[in-house]
N, C-alpha and C positions, 0 to 999 in steps of 0.2 A: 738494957736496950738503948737509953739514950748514951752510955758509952761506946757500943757498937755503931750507932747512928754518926755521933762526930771522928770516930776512926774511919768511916767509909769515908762522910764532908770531908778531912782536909786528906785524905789520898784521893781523892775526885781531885780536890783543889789544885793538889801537887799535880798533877798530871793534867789539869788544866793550863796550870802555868808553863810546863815544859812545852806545851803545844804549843803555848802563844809564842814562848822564847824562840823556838825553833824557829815558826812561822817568819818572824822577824828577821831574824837572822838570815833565813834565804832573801827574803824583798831588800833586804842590805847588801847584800852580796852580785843582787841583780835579778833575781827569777822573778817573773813576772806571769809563769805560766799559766797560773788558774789563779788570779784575782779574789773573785767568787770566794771560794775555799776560803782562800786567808780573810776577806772579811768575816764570814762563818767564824771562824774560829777566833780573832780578833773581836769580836763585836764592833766592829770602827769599819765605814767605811773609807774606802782606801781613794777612792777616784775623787780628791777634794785638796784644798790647800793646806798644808798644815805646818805647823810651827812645832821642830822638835828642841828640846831639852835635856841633858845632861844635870842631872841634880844628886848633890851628896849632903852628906854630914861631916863636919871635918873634926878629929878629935872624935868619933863617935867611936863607942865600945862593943860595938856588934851587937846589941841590946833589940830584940824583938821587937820595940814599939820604935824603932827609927826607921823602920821602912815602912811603917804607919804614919808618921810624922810626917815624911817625906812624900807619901801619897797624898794627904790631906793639902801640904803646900800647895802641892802642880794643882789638884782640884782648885784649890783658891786661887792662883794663876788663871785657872782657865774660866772662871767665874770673874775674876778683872776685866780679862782680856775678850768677855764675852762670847767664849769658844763656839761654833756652831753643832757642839753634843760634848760628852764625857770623853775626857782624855785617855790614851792609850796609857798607861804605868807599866813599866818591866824593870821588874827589878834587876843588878847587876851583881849585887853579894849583897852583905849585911849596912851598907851601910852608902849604897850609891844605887842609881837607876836611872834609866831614860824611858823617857815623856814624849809624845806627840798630841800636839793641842791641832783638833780639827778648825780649820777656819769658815769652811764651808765650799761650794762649788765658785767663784767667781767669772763673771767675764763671759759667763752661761745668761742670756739674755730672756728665755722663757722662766728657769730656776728666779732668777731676779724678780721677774713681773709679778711672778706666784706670792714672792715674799712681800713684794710693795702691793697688793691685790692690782696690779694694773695690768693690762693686757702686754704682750711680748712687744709689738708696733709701737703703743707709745715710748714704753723703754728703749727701743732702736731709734724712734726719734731726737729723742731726747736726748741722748747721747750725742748723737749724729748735731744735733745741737749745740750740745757743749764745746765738740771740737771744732765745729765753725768758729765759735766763739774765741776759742782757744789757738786756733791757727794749727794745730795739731793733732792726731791720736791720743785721747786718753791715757793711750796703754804708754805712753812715752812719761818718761818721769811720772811715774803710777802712783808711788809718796809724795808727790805733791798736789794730785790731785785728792787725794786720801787724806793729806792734811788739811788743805782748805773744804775739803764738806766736812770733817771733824769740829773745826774751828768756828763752820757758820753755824754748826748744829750747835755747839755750846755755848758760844755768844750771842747767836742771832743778831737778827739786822741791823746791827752797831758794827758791825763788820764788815759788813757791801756796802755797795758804793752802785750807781747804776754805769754799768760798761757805755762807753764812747761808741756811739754807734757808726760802725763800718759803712761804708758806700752800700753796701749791699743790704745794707740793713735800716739804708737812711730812712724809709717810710715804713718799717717796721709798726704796729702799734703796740707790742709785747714789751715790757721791761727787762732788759737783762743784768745782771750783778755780776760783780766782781770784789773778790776778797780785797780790802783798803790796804795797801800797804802801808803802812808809818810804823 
C-alpha cells in the first residue's frame, strides 16, 4: 500500500511539474491569456514585482539532491531578501533552474496602507509629501529612495539631519529629515 501511495505522489508530482514548466514557458514567450489559470497552477501570484534567477551547480554530477541544494538556496535568498511569499523554483535539468522571488504589489497605495495599518489617504499624503520635499516623483531614481528609507531604518536618527526648510514651508511647524550626506 504505502509503495502504491509514493508511485501515485511522485507521478502526481511529475505531472505537477510539467504543468508549471509548461505554464512558464508560455508567460515567457508572451501569453498572457488567462493569468488566473497560471496562478492556479503556479501557486505564485503573478500580478506583483519580482526578482527572477538563474541558479546552477557548477562541476555538479547530476546527483538527485542538487536540485534540492539549489531549491533550499533560492529559499534562503528569498528569506534574505525578505520575499513577499515562497519563490517559484523550476527546475531546468539536473543540475541548473530558475527562480522568481515575489516582491510584492508596489506603488499600489491601498495594498501599502493595509500593510502599514494606515488608511489609503494618509499614504497618498505622505508621499505627496515626500516629493514636495524631494522636488520630484518618487518614482524617479526609485533606488535611491529605497536606499535612503533602508539606511534611516538601520541607522536611525544618526542619519537625518532636519531638511532646510523651503519658502513654502517656512512657517511649517512639522519637522522634516533628510538623509546627512558625509
Amino acid at each position: 500500500m504505502v509503495a502504491a501511495y509514493t508511485q501515485e505522489r511522485e507521478h502526481w508530482l511529475r505531472n505537477q511539474n510539467a504543468a508549471r514548466a509548461a505554464r512558464v514557458r508560455r508567460l515567457l514567450s508572451g501569453d498572457r491569456s488567462d493569468l488566473r489559470a497560471a496562478e492556479a497552477t503556479l501557486g505564485y501570484r503573478l500580478r506583483q514585482y519580482h526578482v527572477g534567477m538563474v541558479c546552477w551547480i557548477e562541476g555538479g554530477d547530476g546527483a538527485a539532491d542538487e536540485l534540492t541544494r539549489l531549491e533550499r538556496a533560492v529559499g534562503e535568498v528569498a528569506v534574505q531578501a525578505a520575499s513577499a511569499g515562497d519563490p517559484v523554483f523550476l527546475p531546468r535539468d539536473e543540475s541548473s533552474a530558475w527562480a522568481w522571488l515575489p516582491l510584492g504589489i508596489r506603488g499600489n497605495y491601498k495594498t501599502t496602507a493595509e500593510r502599514l495599518v494606515l488608511h489609503k489617504n494618509t499614504v497618498q499624503y505622505r508621499i505627496r509629501k515626500a516629493e514636495e520635499s524631494l522636488g520630484r516623483p518618487v518614482s524617479e531614481n526609485r533606488q535611491d529612495v529605497e536606499l535612503a528609507l533602508q539606511v534611516s531604518y538601520w541607522l536611525g536618527p544618526g542619519v537625518l539631519r532636519p531638511a532646510t526648510p523651503s519658502p513654502a514651508r517656512a512657517g511649517a511647524t512639522r519637522s522634516s529629515w533628510l538623509i546627512a550626506s558625509s
